[in-house]
N, C-alpha and C positions, 0 to 999 in steps of 0.2 A: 411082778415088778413092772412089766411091761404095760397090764393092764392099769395099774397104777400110773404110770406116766403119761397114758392116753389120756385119761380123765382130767389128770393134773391141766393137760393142755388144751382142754374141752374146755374145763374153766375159764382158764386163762382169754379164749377167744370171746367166752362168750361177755365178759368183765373189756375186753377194748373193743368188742363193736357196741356194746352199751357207754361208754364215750363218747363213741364218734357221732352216734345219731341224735344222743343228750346237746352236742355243742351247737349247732344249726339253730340253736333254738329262740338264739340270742339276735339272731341278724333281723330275720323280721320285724321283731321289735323295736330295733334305731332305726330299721328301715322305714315304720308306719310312723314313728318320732319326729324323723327327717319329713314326710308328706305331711304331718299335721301342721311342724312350725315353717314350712317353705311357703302357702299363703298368707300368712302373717306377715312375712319381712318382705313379701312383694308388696303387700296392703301397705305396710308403711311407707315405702319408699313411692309410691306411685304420686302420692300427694304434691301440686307444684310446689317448688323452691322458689319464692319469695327475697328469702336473705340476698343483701347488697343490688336489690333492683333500682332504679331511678330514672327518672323521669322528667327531662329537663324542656320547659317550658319558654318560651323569649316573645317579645314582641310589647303591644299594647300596655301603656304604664294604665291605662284604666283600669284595665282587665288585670293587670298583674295584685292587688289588692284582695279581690275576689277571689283570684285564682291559689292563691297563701292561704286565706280562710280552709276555701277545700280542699288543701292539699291538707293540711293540720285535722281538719274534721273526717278526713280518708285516713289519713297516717294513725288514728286511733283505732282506728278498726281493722288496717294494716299495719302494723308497726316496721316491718321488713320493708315496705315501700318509701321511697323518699322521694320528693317531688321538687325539683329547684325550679325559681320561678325569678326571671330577667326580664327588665322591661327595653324599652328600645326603638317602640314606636309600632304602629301597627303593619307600616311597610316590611320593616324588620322581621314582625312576626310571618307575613307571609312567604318571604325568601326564606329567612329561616325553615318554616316547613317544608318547601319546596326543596330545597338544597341539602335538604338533611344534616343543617347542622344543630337543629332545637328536633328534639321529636317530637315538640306539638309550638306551633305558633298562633299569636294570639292577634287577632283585629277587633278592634272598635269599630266598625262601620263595615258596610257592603260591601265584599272584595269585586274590584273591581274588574271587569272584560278585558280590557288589556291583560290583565295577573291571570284572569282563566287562560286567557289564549296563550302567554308565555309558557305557563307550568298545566298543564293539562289534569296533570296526576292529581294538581292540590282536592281533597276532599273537608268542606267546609261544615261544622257540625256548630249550630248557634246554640248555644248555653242560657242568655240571659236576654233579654234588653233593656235600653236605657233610654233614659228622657233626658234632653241639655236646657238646664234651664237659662234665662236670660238673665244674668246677678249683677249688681252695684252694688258701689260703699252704700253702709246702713246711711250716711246722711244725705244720701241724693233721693230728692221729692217725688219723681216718677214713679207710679206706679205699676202703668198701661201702657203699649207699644204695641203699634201695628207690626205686619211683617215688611213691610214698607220701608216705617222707619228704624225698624233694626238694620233692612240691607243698609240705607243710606249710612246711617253714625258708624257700623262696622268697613263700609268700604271710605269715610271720610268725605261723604257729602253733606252731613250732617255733623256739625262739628262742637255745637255748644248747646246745654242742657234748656237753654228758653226757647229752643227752635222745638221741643217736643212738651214746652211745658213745664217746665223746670227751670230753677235759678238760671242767672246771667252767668256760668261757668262753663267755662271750656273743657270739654271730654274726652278724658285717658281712655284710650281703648286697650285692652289689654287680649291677646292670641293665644292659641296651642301655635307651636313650631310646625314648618311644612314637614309632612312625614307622619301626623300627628293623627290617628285613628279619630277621636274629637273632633277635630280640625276640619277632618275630610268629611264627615257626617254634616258640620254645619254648612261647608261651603256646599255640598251639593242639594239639603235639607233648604237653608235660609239664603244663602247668596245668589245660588243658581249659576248657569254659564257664564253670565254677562258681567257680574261684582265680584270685584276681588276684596279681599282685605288691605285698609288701606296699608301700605308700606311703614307709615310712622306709629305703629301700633307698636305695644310692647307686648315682645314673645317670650313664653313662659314652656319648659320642659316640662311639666306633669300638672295634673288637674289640680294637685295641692297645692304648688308652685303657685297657679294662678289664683285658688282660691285667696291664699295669703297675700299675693298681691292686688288683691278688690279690697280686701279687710283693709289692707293701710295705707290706702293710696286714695285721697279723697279724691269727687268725681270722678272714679272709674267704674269700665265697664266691661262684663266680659261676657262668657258660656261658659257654663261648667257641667259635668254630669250629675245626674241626679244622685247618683251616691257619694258623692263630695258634699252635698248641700248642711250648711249649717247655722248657726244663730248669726256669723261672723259675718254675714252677706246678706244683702237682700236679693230677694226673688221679684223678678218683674213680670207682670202677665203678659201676654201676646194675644194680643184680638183679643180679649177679655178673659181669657180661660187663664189660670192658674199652672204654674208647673208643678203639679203634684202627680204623686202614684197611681191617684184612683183617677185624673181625669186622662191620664196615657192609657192607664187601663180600657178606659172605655172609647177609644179615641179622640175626642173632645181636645187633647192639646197631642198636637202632630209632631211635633219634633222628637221625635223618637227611636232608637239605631240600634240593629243586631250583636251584640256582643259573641265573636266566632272563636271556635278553638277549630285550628285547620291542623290537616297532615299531610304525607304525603302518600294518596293510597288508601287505601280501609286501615282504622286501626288494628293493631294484633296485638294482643298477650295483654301486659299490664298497662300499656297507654291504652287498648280499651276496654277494660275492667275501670279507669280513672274516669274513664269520658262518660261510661254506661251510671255512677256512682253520682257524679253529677247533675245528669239527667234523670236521676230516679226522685222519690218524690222527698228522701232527705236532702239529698243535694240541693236539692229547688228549697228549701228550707232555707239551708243557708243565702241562695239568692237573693230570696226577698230579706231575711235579716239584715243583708248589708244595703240594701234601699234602691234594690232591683227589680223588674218583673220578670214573673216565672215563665217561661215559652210553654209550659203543660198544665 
């Protein structure tokens, strides 16, 4: 009987240590489970987050036109990125960057040494440039104009269209507003130190503004940018050269201005992945589609 019961519990030991060493057997398994799928869900999560970024732009009504294009032709290729785009003037645009209240500001024209020496930080990145051509109503006769007599009839020394060769009609001159990126490229391109524009000029907020008012305002006259140019205006040459693309291109007509996107500082993160996007050779696509030249 006895030897009977020792047996009995021979068994017995040997049926729960074959259990216990069977159970173990499981862990390594979720264990190696757990190490396969733990690079996986860092791989996914590593990639940047995009969703609700934005990127708000102010300044230059010239630039701001351009700047809509490439944000719509970015935002296809980024959908998560949204680009808003204020115009304001080009002064605007550069306090704006400085002040940080646009994260990117926009000028028409050469920012100027006073604006470096205020805001030190600003970092100026030129995108495009533009040509200003010289335009009047389609029924005014001129064709050709010195640089001479554009200072004169812009600062009102020249006041009526026979004095350059054209009918016995007196001349609407038509401005960009002080402040005006435009503005400041022709005053320091065509006026120089010494001409101002006359004070009885009529001033016009955005380059379409004045477009439409040369279209229907007989004998007038103005500057417009080369991407504003259209059927509804004539183009008047200067020294004999033409305001077109390809004679800016090759220098041959001079009146022609940096279009800037400034910040404040190097760009980082998504405002420059937008700046880099621009500069690359689609971006520059879009520039000249809208009737700009490409800076590369």
């Amino acid at each position: 009987m006895r030897r009977f019961a020792f047996v009995a519990l021979l068994v017995l030991a040997v049926v729960v240590a074959g259990c216990t060493t069977g159970t173990p057997t499981a862990a390594p398994t979720q264990a190696a489970s757990e190490a396969t799928s733990a690079p996986a869900k860092q791989e996914a999560t590593s990639a940047p987050d995009e969703s609700g970024t934005t990127i708000s732009v102010a300044g230059s009504t010239t630039v701001q036109p351009l700047a809509e294009k490439l944000a719509t032709a970015y935002r296809a290729i980024h959908p998560n990125v949204e680009v808003t785009v204020q115009g304001g003037g080009s002064s605007v645009g550069v306090k704006s960057a400085a002040q940080g209240t646009a994260d990117i500001g926009a000028a028409s024209r050469e920012v100027k040494q006073s604006e470096l020496d205020e805001f030190p930080n600003l970092n100026v990145i030129t995108i495009a440039r533009d040509g200003i051509a010289i335009v009047a109503h389609p029924d005014v006769a001129v064709d050709d104009l010195t640089i001479e007599q554009v200072q004169d009839i812009f600062s009102g020394k020249i006041t009526n269209w026979s004095e350059v060769g054209g009918a016995d009609s007196l001349i609407t001159v038509v401005s960009r507003e002080e402040g005006s990126g435009t503005r400041g490229a022709f005053e320091e391109m065509v006026m120089g130190e010494e001409a101002l524009i006359a004070g009885t000029a009529i001033l016009q907020q955005s380059n379409g503004a004045v477009r439409t008012t040369i279209a229907t305002t007989p004998n007038s006259i103005a500057y417009l940018s080369f991407g504003y140019l259209d059927d509804s205006v004539k183009t008047i040459k200067v020294g004999g050269v033409a305001p077109t693309e390809e004679n800016a291109a090759n220098g041959s007509y001079s009146i022609v201005r940096p279009l800037n996107m400034l910040t404040s500082g190097e760009p980082q993160g998504a405002v420059k992945a937008w700046l880099e996007y621009i500069l690359s050779p689609e971006g520059q696509e879009t520039v000249v589609a809208e009737g700009y030249l490409r800076v590369n």
